[in-house]
C-alpha positions in Angstrom: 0.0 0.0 0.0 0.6 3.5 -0.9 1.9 6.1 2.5 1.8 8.4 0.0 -1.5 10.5 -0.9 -2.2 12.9 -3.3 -3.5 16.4 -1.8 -6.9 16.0 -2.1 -7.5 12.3 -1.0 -7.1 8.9 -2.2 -6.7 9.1 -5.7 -10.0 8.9 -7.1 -9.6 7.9 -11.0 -7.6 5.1 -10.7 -8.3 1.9 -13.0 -7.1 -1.5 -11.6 -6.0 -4.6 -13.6 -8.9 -6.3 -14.4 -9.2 -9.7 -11.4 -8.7 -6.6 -9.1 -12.7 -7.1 -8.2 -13.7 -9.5 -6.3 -16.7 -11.3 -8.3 -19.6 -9.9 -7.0 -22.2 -11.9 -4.6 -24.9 -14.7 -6.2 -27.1 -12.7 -4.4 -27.1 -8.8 -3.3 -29.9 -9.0 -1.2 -28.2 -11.4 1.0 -26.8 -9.4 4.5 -23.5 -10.7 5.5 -24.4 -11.1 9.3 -20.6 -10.8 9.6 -20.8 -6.6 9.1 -23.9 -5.5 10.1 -25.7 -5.6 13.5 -27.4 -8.3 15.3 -30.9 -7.4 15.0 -30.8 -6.2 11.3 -32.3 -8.3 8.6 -34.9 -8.2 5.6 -38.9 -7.5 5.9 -41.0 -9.8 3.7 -40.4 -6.8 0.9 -36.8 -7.1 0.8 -36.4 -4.2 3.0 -34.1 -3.8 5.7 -35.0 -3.2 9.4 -33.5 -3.1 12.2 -35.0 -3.4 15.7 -37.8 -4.3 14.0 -38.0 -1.1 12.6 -38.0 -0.7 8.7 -35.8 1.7 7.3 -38.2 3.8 5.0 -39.8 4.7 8.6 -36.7 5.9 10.0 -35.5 7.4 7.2 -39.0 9.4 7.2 -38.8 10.0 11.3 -35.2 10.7 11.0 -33.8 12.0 7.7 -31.1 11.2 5.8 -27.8 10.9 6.2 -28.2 9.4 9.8 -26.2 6.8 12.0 -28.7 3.9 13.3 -27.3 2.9 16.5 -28.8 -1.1 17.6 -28.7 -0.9 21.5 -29.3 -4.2 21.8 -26.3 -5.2 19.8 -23.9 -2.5 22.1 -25.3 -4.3 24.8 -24.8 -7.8 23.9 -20.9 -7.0 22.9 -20.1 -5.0 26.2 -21.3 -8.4 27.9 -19.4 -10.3 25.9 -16.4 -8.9 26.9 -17.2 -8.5 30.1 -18.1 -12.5 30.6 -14.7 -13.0 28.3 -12.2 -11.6 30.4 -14.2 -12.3 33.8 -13.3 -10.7 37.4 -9.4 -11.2 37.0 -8.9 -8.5 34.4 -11.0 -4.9 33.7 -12.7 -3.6 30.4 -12.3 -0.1 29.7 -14.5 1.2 26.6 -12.5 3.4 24.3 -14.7 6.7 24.3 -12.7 7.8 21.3 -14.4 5.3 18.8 -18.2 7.0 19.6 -19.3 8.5 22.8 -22.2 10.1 24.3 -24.4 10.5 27.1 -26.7 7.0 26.7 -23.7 5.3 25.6 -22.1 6.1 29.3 -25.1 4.6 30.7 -25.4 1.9 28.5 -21.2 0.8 29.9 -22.3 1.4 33.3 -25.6 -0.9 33.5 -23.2 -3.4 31.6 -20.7 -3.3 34.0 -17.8 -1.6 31.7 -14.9 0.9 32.9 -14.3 4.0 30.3 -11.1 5.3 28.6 -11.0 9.2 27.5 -8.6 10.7 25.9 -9.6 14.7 26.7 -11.4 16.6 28.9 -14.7 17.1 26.8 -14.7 13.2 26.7 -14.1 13.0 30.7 -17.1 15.7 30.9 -19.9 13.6 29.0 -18.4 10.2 31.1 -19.1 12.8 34.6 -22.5 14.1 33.6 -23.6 11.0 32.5 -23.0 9.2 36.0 -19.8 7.2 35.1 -17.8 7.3 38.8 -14.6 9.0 38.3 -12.3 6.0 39.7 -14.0 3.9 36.5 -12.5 6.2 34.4 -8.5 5.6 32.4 -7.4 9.3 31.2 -5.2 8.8 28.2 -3.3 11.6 25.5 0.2 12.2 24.8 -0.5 15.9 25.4 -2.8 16.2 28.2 -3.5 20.1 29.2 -2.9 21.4 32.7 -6.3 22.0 33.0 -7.3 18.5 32.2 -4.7 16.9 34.5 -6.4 19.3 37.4 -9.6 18.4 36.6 -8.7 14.3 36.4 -7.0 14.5 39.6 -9.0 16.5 41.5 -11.9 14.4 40.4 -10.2 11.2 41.7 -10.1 9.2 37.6 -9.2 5.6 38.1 -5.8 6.2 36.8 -3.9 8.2 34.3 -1.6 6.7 31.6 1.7 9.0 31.6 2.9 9.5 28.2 5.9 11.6 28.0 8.7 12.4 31.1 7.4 16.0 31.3 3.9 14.4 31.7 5.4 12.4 34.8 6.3 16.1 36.9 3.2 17.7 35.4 0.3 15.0 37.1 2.8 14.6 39.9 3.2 18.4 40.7 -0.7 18.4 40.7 -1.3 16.0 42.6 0.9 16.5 45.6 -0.9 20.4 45.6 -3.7 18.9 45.7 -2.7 16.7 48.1 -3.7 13.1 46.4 -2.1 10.0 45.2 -2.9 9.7 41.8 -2.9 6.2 40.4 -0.9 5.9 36.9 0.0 3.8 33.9 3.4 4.2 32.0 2.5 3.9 28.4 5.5 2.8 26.2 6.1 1.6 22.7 7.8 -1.6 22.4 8.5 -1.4 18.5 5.5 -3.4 17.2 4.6 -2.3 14.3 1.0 -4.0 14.0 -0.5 -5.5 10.8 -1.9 -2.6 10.0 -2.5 1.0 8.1 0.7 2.9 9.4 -1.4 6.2 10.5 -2.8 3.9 12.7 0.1 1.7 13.7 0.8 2.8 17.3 3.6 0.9 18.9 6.6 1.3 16.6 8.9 3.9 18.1 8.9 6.7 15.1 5.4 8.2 16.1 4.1 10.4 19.2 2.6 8.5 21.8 4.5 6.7 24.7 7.8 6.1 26.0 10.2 4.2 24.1 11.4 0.9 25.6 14.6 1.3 23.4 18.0 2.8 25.4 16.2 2.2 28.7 13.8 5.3 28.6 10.9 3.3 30.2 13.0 1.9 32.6 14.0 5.8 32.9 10.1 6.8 33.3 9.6 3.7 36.1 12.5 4.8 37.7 11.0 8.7 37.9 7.3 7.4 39.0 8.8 5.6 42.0 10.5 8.4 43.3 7.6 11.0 43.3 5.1 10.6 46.3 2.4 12.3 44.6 2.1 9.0 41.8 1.2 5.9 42.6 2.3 3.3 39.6 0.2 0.6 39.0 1.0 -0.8 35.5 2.1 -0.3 32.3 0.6 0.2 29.4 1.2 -0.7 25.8 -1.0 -0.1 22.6 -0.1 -1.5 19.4 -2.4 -0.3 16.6 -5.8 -1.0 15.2 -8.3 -2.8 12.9 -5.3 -6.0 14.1 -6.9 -9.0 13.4 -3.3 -11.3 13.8 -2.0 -11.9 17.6 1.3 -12.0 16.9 2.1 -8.7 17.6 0.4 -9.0 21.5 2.7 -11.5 21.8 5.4 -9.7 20.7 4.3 -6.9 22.8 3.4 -9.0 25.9 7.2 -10.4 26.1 8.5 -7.0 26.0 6.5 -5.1 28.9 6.8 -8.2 30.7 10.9 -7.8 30.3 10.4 -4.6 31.8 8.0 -5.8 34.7 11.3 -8.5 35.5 13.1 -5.3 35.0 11.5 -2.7 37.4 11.4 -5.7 39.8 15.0 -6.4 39.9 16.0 -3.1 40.1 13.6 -1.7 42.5 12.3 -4.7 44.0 8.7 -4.0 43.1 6.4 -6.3 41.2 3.8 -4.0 39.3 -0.1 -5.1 39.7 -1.2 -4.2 36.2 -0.2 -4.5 32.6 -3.0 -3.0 30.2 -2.8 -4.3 26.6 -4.9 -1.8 25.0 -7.2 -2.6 22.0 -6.8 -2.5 18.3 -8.5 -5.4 17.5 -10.6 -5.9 14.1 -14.2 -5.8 12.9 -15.5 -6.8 9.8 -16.0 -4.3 7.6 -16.2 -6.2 4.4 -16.7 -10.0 3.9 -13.2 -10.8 3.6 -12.6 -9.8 7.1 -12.6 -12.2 9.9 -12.2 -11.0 13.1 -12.0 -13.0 16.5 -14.9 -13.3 18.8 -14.1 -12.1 22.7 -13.5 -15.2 24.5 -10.6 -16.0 21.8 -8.8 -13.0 22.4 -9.3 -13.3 26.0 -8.0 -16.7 25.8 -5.5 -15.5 24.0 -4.1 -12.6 25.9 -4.4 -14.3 28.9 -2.2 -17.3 28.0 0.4 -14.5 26.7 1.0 -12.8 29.6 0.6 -16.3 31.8 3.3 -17.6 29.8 5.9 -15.1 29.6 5.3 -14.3 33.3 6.0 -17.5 34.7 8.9 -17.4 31.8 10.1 -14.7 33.8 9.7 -15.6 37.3 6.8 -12.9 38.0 3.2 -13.3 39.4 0.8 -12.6 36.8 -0.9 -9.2 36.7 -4.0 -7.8 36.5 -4.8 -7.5 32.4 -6.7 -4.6 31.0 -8.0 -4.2 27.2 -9.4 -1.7 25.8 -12.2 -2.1 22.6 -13.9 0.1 21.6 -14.4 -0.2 17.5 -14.9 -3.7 18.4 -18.0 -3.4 20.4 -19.5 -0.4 18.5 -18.0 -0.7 15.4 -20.6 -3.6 14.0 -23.4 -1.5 16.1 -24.5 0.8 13.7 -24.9 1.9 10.1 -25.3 4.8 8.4 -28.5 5.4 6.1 -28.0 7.5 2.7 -30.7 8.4 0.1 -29.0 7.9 -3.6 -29.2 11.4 -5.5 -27.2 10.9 -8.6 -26.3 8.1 -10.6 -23.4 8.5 -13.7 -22.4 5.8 -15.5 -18.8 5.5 -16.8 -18.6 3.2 -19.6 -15.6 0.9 -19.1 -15.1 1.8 -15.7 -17.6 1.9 -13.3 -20.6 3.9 -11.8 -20.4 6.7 -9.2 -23.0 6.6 -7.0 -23.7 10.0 -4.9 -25.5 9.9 -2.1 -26.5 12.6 0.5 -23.6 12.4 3.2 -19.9 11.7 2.0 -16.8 12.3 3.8 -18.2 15.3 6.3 -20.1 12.0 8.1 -17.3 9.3 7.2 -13.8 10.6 6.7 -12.1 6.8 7.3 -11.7 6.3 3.5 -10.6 9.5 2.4 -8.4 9.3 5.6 -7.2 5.4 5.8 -7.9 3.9 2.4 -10.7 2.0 4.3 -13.2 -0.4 3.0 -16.7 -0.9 3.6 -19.9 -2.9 2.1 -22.8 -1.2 1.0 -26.5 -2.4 0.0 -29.5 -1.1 -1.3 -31.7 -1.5 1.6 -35.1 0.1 0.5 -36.4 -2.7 -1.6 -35.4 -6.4 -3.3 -33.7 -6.3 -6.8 -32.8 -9.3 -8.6 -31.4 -7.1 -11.3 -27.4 -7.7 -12.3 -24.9 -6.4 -10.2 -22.7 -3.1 -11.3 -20.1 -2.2 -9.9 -19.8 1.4 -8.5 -17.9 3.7 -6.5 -19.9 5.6 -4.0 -19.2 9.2 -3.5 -20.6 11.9 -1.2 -22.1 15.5 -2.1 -18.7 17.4 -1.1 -16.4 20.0 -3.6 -14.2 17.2 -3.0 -12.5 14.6 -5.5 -11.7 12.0 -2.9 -15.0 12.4 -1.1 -15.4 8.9 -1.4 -17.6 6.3 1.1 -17.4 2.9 -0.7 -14.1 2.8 -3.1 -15.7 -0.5 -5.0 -18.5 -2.5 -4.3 -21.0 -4.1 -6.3 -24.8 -2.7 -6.5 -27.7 -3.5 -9.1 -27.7 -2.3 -12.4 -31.9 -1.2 -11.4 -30.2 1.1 -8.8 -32.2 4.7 -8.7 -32.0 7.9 -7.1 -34.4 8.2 -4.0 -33.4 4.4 -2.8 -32.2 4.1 0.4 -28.3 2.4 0.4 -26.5 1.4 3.9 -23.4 1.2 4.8 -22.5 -1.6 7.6 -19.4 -0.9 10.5 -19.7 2.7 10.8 -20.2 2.9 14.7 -16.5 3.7 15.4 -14.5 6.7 14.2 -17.4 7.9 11.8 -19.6 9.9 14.5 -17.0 10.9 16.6 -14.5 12.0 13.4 -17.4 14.1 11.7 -16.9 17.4 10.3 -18.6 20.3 8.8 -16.5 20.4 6.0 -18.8 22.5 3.4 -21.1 23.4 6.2 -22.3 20.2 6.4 -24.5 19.4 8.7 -23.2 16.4 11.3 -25.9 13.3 11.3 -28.0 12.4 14.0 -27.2 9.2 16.0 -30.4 7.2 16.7 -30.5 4.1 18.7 -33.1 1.4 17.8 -34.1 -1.6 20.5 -37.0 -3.6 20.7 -39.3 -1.6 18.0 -38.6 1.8 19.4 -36.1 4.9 18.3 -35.0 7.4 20.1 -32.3 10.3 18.9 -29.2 10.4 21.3 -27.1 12.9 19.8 -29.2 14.9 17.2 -28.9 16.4 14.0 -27.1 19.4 13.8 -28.8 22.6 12.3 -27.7 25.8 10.6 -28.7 27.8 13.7 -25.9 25.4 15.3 -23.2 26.3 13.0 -23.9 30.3 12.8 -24.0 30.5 16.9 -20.5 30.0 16.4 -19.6 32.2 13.8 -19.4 35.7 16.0 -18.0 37.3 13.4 
C-alpha cells in the first residue's frame, strides 16, 4: 500500500488490472451477518429493518444521512467482553471510537470501565454518571487543566505518556494533596498488521515512552520516586483494525521484560499491565475478526506464559475495545441522488452524506460494504464507487462495491461498521450538517445525539 496521498485524498480515478474485483455476490440482497448488527435483517419486501423497525420509517422520522445505532447489539458486545475476560482482568471502553451521554449509561448498566482521551470526553463520562475511579485518562499531550480536573476528580488512573507528563500529574497531585494512580504507556516497536497512521507501537510516532535505550526503565524509575504517583502498570497499545496476535505476543514479552526489569532493580512487582485494543471488525466480507473469549484466551495465555517465563506473578490485564463493540453496532442510512455511468469503468453513485459523516476512507484507504436496503432487486450487479455531495475529488464512502444495475435515485443504500471513528471524526467540512445518532431496541427509536442545524453552526460564527 501506498503512504503516499495525493492532496486532495485517495486518488479517485484510478483503473485497476482487471481480477482486481472481487466477483460480485450470487445474491445482493443477502446481509452478510458478519458486518452488520445483530438485529438487522430483511422484511417480507426485501427491506431492511433493524430493531424491528423498517428503514423507510426511519429514514422518514429521522432524515437522511443518519447513523442507526442497535442498543441491543452494544449491549450484547459490552457483555461479551465483560463475561470473556471475567473478574481477574478490567474492560475499559475506548470513548474515542463513539461516545455520548446513553452510551455512558449503557457501559455502566453493563458493567464496563471507560477510557478518555480529553477533557470534553471526561465531561460527558461525569454528567452521565460514570464514577470518576471507573474512568483511564489517556493523550500524549494532556492540558494542565485537564490533569487538574482528572486528579482533583479522583479518575481511576492516568496513563503518563511523555517524562514532562510524569512532573506535570505529579506536581498536581501533591498540591492537591492526592495519590494519583498511573499507567506508563510505552512503545515496544511493534509495528502491528496494519494502516501505518494507525500503527501505534513502533517507536517513530508520538505517543509513549520508548522501551529502546532504557527510557521506560527511565520513566519507572522517575514514577517511584515521586510521592504524589502511585504506579500501577504499564501500558502498551499497538495499533488497530489487528486481526493477527502476533504482535500481542510480541508486545506482551517486552513489557513483561520490563516488569522483570523494574522488579530487579527496585524490587517491586507491578499489579497491572493494560494491553490496550486495536482489534478488528468486519468491515467487508473478507474480514474475519475473532470473537471475545478467543482474544481473552488469547491474551491471557500470553501474559501467563511469559510471566512465569520470567519468574513474576501474573498481573492484572486490561483491554481496551472500543471499534470492536460499537463498530458492528451501527450503520449509516444514505438516500441515492445521482447516478453516472462510466462506460468501461464503473458507476459513481452519490448519495446525501460523503466524507463530512465518514472521513475513514478518504483518511485510511478504508473499506466498507454497501446495500441497497429500501427494496429487493434481482437485477445484475454493477459495480460502482460511492461518493458523497462534497467539492471534494476524494470524497469517497465505498471505493468498490458491487450494486444493481436497477439502482435509482431516491433508494435508500446502507453502509454496515460505521459505529466507530465515523460519528465521533465528523466534520462540517462544506457546512455540512453532522448526522444524528439514533439508537433502535426492541421496535422503538429514540435520537441520542441529534442532527445538527444551521442555527448550530452560525452560533459559532461571532463574526
Amino acid at each position: 500500500m501506498s503512504r503516499s496521498a495525493h492532496p486532495a485524498g485517495p486518488r479517485h480515478a484510478d483503473v485497476l488490472h482487471e481480477g482486481h474485483y472481487s466477483a460480485p455476490p450470487a445474491d445482493l440482497n443477502v446481509l452478510d451477518e458478519k458486518v452488520w448488527s445483530r438485529t438487522v435483517t430483511r422484511d417480507a419486501e426485501g427491506a431492511l429493518t433493524v430493531g424491528g423497525i423498517g428503514v423507510a420509517r426511519l429514514a422518514e422520522e429521522f432524515g437522511t444521512p443518519a447513523y442507526f445505532l442497535d442498543e441491543s447489539d452494544f449491549r450484547a458486545r459490552c457483555r461479551a467482553w465483560s463475561d470473556a475476560f471475567g473478574r481477574d482482568a478490567d474492560v475499559f471502553y475506548a470513548g474515542k471510537a463513539f461516545l455520548s451521554r446513553a452510551v455512558v449509561r449503557w457501559l455502566q448498566e453493563e458493567g464496563l470501565n471507560l477510557d478518555v482521551c480529553s477533557g470534553g470526553e471526561l465531561t460527558t463520562a461525569l454528567d452521565a454518571g460514570m464514577p470518576a475511579e471507573r474512568i483511564a485518562f489517556h493523550g500524549n499531550n494532556k492540558s494542565q487543566d485537564e490533569i487538574e480536573r482528572a486528579v482533583r476528580l479522583g479518575v481511576g488512573r492516568i496513563v503518563l505518556d511523555s517524562f514532562q507528563e510524569i512532573v506535570r500529574v505529579a506536581d498536581v497531585a501533591q498540591r492537591l494533596g492526592k495519590r494519583q494512580r498511573v499507567q506508563i504507556r510505552v512503545t515496544v516497536g511493534v509495528e502491528a498488521h496494519t494502516h501505518e497512521f494507525i500503527a501505534t507501537a513502533h517507536e517513530d510516532q508520538k505517543f509513549g515512552i520508548a522501551l529502546a535505550g532504557g527510557q521506560a526503565a527511565e520513566a519507572v524509575r522517575r514514577v517511584l520516586t515521586l510521592d504524589g504517583l502511585e504506579l500501577i502498570g504499564i501500558h502498551s497499545h499497538i495499533g488497530s483494525q489487528i486481526f493477527d496476535m502476533a504482535g500481542f505476543e510480541v508486545s506482551a514479552r517486552r513489557v513483561v521484560q520490563l516488569l522483570a526489569e523494574v522488579r530487579d532493580e527496585h524490587g517491586v512487582e507491578l499489579p497491572e499491565i493494560d494491553l490496550g485494543g486495536g482489534l478488528g471488525i468486519a468491515y467487508t466480507s473478507e474480514d474475519d475478526p475473532r470473537e471475545p473469549h478467543e482474544i481473552a484466551k488469547a491474551l491471557s495465555d500470553i501474559v501467563t506464559r511469559e510471566c512465569e517465563s520470567a519468574g513474576l506473578a501474573t498481573p492484572r490485564i486490561s483491554v481496551e475495545p472500543g471499534r470492536a463493540i460499537v463498530g458492528p453496532t451501527a450503520f449509516t442510512l444514505y438516500e441515492v441522488g445521482t447516478i453516472k455511468p462510466l462506460e468501461g469503468l464503473r458507476t459513481y453513485v452519490s448519495v446525501d452524506g460523503g466524507m463530512s459523516d465518514n472521513i475513514r476512507t478518504a483518511l485510511y484507504d478504508a473499506e466498507y460494504s454497501v446495500s441497497l436496503v429500501s427494496r429487493r432487486s434481482d437485477a445484475e450487479p454493477m459495480l460502482v464507487r460511492v461518493v458523497g455531495k462534497h467539492c471534494e475529488s476524494g470524497d469517497i464512502v465505498v471505493k468498490d462495491a458491487f450494486m444493481p444495475a436497477d439502482l435509482a435515485p431516491g433508494d435508500l443504500i446502507a453502509v454496515p461498521a460505521t459505529g466507530a471513528y465515523c460519528r465521533s471524526m465528523a466534520s462540517n467540512y462544506n457546512h455540512a450538517l453532522r448526522p444524528p445518532v439514533v439508537a433502535v431496541r426492541d421496535g422503538e427509536a429514540r435520537v441520542i445525539v441529534r442532527r445538527e442545524t444551521e442555527e448550530d453552526l452560525l452560533s459559532l460564527d461571532v463574526g
